[in-house]
N, C-alpha and C positions, 0 to 999 in steps of 0.2 A: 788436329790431324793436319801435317802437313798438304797441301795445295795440288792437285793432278796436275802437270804441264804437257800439253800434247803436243808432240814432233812431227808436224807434217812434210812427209818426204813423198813428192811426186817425182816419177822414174821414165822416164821412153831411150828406151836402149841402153841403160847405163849400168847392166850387170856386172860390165869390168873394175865398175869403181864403188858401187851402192854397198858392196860387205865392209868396205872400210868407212863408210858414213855412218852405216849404221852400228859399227862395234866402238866408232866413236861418240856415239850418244850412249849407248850403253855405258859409257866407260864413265859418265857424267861423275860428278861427285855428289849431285843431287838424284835421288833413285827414283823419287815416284813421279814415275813418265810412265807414260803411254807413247807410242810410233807408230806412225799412219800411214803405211807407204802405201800410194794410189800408183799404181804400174798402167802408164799411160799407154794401153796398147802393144808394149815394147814386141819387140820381133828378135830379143835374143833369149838370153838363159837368165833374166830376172828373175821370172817366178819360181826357180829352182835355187838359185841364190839365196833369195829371202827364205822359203820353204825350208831351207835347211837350220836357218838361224833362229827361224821362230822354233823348232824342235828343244833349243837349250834357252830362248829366255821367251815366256808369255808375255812380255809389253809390245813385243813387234805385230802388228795388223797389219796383213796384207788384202787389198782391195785393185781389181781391176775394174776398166774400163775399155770402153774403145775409144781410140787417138783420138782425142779433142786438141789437147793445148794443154801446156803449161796451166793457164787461169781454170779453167775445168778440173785439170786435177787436184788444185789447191783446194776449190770449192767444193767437190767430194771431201777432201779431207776436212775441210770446215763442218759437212753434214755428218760426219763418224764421230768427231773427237768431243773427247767425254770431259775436256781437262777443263781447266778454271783461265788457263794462258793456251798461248797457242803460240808456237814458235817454228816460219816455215824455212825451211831447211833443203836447198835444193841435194839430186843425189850425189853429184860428187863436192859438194864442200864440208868444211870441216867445223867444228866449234871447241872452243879451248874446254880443260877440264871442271875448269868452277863456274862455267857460263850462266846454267840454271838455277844454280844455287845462289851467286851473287843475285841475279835476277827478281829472284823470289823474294830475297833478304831486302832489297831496295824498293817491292810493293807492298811489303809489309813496315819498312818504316816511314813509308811515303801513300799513303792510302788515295788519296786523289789522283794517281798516276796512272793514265787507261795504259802508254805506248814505252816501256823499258828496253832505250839502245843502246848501244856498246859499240867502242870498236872496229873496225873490223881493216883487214888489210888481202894482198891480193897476189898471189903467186900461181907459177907456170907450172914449176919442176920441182921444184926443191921449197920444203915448207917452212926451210930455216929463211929463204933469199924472198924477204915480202918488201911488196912494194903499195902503196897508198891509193894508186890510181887503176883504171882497169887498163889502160898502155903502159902499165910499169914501169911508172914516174914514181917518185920518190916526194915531188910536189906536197903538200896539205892543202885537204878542200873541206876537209868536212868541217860542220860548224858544231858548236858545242850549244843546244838547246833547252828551255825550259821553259814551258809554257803551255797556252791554250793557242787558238786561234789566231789572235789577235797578235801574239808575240811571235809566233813559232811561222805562221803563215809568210810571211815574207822571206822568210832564208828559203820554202820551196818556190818560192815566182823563182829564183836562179836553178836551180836543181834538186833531183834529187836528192835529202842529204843522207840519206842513209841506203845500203844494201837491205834486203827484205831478210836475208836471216841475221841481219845483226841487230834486230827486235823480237821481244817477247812482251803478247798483247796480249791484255785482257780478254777475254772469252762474252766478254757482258757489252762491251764495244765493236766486238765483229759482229755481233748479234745485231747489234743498231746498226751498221754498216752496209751488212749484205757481204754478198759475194764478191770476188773480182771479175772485171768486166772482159768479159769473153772476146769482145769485140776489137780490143787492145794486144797485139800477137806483141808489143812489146813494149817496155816502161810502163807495165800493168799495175809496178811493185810501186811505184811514183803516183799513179792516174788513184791507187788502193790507197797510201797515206794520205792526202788531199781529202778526201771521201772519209775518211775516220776524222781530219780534223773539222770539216765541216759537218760532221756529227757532233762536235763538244770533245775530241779527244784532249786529254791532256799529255804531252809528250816532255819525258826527261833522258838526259844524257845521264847513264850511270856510270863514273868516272872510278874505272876500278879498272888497272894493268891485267889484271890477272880473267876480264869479262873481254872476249875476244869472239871474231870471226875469220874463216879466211877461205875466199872465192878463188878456187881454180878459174885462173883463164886458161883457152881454148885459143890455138894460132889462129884458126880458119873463124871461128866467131868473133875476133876482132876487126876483120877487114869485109866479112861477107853480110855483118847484121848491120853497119855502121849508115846505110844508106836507109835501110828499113828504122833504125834508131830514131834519124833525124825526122823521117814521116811522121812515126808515130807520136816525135815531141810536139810536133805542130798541131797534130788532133790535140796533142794534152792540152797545149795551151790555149786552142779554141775554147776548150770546154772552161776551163778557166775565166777564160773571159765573156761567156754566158756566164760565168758562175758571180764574177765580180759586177758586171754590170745590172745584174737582175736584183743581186741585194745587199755588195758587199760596197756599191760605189764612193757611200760618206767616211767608210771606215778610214782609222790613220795612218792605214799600209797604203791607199791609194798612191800618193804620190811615189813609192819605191815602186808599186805595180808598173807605173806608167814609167819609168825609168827603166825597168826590166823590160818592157814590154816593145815599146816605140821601135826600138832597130828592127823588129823581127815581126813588126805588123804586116808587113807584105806575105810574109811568108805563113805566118799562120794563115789568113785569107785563102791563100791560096792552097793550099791542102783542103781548109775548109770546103769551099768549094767543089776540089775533087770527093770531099765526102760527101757532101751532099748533093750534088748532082748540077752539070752545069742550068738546066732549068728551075731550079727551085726561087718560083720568083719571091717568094715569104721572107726566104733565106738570103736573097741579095736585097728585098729591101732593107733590111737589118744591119747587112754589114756597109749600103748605101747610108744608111743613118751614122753610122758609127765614123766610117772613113772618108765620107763624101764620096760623089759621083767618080768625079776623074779620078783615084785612086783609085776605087770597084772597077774601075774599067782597065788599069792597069792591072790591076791583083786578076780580072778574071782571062786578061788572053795570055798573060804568066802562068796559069792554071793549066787553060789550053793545051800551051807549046808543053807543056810537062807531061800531059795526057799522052799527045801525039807521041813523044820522046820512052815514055812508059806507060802504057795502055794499061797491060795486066797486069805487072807489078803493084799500083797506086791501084787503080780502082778495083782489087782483091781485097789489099790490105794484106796479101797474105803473108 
């Protein structure tokens, strides 16, 4: 018997575009899916939307919530889906026709493989006019992976390398993972790959034209998340570096770590900080072991003047 793949589609206000996300996974070429749409609170005509479409095909599930967040809804959808994969799928983007099917064909000939990605590119208006970057550059960034931990980990100390629907995961790997963390209003989908690879994920690039993704961008979430972006990288890569120094420090990424890492030590501190509160004396002994004194003292009144500068924005997180 073919394999269940679950589509989780979390929604808050996107009635206008969710019937064509979701008549594009129905359109799959691979049929047994399941679709999970968690309707994050929305305040428009979602649930009449879906309600209408689940009438002509039973693989659609509709589930609400009250407004948490993006990561809360995926995590419902994590606690509903029945599938064997799980593929999240925000509501207005798109997936090409043989996405699942490729997908499937590539965990079946590759059995060790937890994280199957593809693809993906990134358009405004027009879904013929794609571009590689989410400022709709033309650039190439992404890297072409294969591996465990120990391979695959060092292309994320740089970035992100993948959009979050242009993977289909294993069901037996989320399960070891957990959830996504709530606490992350952004690059959750980054802070969530990291966290499967330090669970033993194994991740492959499935090098097939026809296994695609493609991200609406949005004018106003270019320019208005881009500050909140850069916060949130700085949490990520704190956590990182709890993560590397507590038991990853002999491994033979270190030296790229610390090449990644060295320009942008100021600046992770200093978020840190803001996260953890300027009194945490536990927390400044640690980053005084790590950076020495005078540096702690430069990273904590850099902290400060950021505080003063954005009080509620930073210390929300929201």
């Amino acid at each position: 018997m073919e394999p269940l793949v679950s589509v989780i589609i979390p929604s808050y206000n996107y009635g206008n575009l969710i019937s064509e996300t979701i008549k594009n996974v129905l359109a799959q070429s691979y049929t047994n899916i399941e679709i999970i749409v968690i309707d994050d609170g929305s305040l428009d005509n979602t649930a009449s939307v879906v309600s209408e479409l689940i009438e002509s095909d039973n693989r659609i599930n509709y589930f609400y919530q009250e407004n948490k967040g993006l990561s809360a809804a995926r995590n419902l959808g994590i606690k509903c889906a029945k599938g064997d994969f799980c593929l999240f799928l925000d509501a207005d983007d798109l997936i090409s026709p043989d996405k699942i099917k490729l997908h499937v064909e590539h965990f079946d000939q590759q059995p060790h493989i937890d994280i199957s990605y593809s693809r993906f590119w990134y358009f405004k208006n027009n879904i013929e006019e794609r571009f590689s970057t989410l400022n709709l550059e033309t650039s190439e960034w992404m890297k072409v992976l294969d591996g465990d931990y120990k391979n695959v980990f060092p292309a994320f100390l740089t970035s992100n390398n993948m959009v979050v629907h242009s993977a289909v995961v294993r069901k037996s790997l989320i399960d070891k993972t957990g959830f996504f963390n709530t606490d992350m209003k952004s690059l959750e989908d980054w802070d969530y790959w990291l966290r499967c690879l330090y669970n033993g994920a194994y991740i492959s690039f499935l090098n097939n034209e026809q296994a695609y993704v493609l991200t609406r961008v949005h004018s106003i979430s270019m320019s208005t998340n881009r500050s909140k972006m850069h916060y949130y990288e700085y949490l990520l890569r704190s956590n990182i570096e709890d993560k590397v120094y507590l038991e990853y420090l002999n491994e033979k990424f270190y030296p790229k770590y610390m090449e990644v890492t060295k320009p942008l030590v100021k600046k992770i501190y200093k978020y840190r900080i803001l996260r953890n509160g300027f009194f945490n004396i536990n927390d400044l002994k640690i980053i005084a072991n790590r950076i020495g004194v005078p540096k702690l003292i430069q990273v904590y009144f850099s902290a400060f003047n950021e505080w003063i500068k954005h009080p509620k924005a930073l210390m929300t997180r929201s």
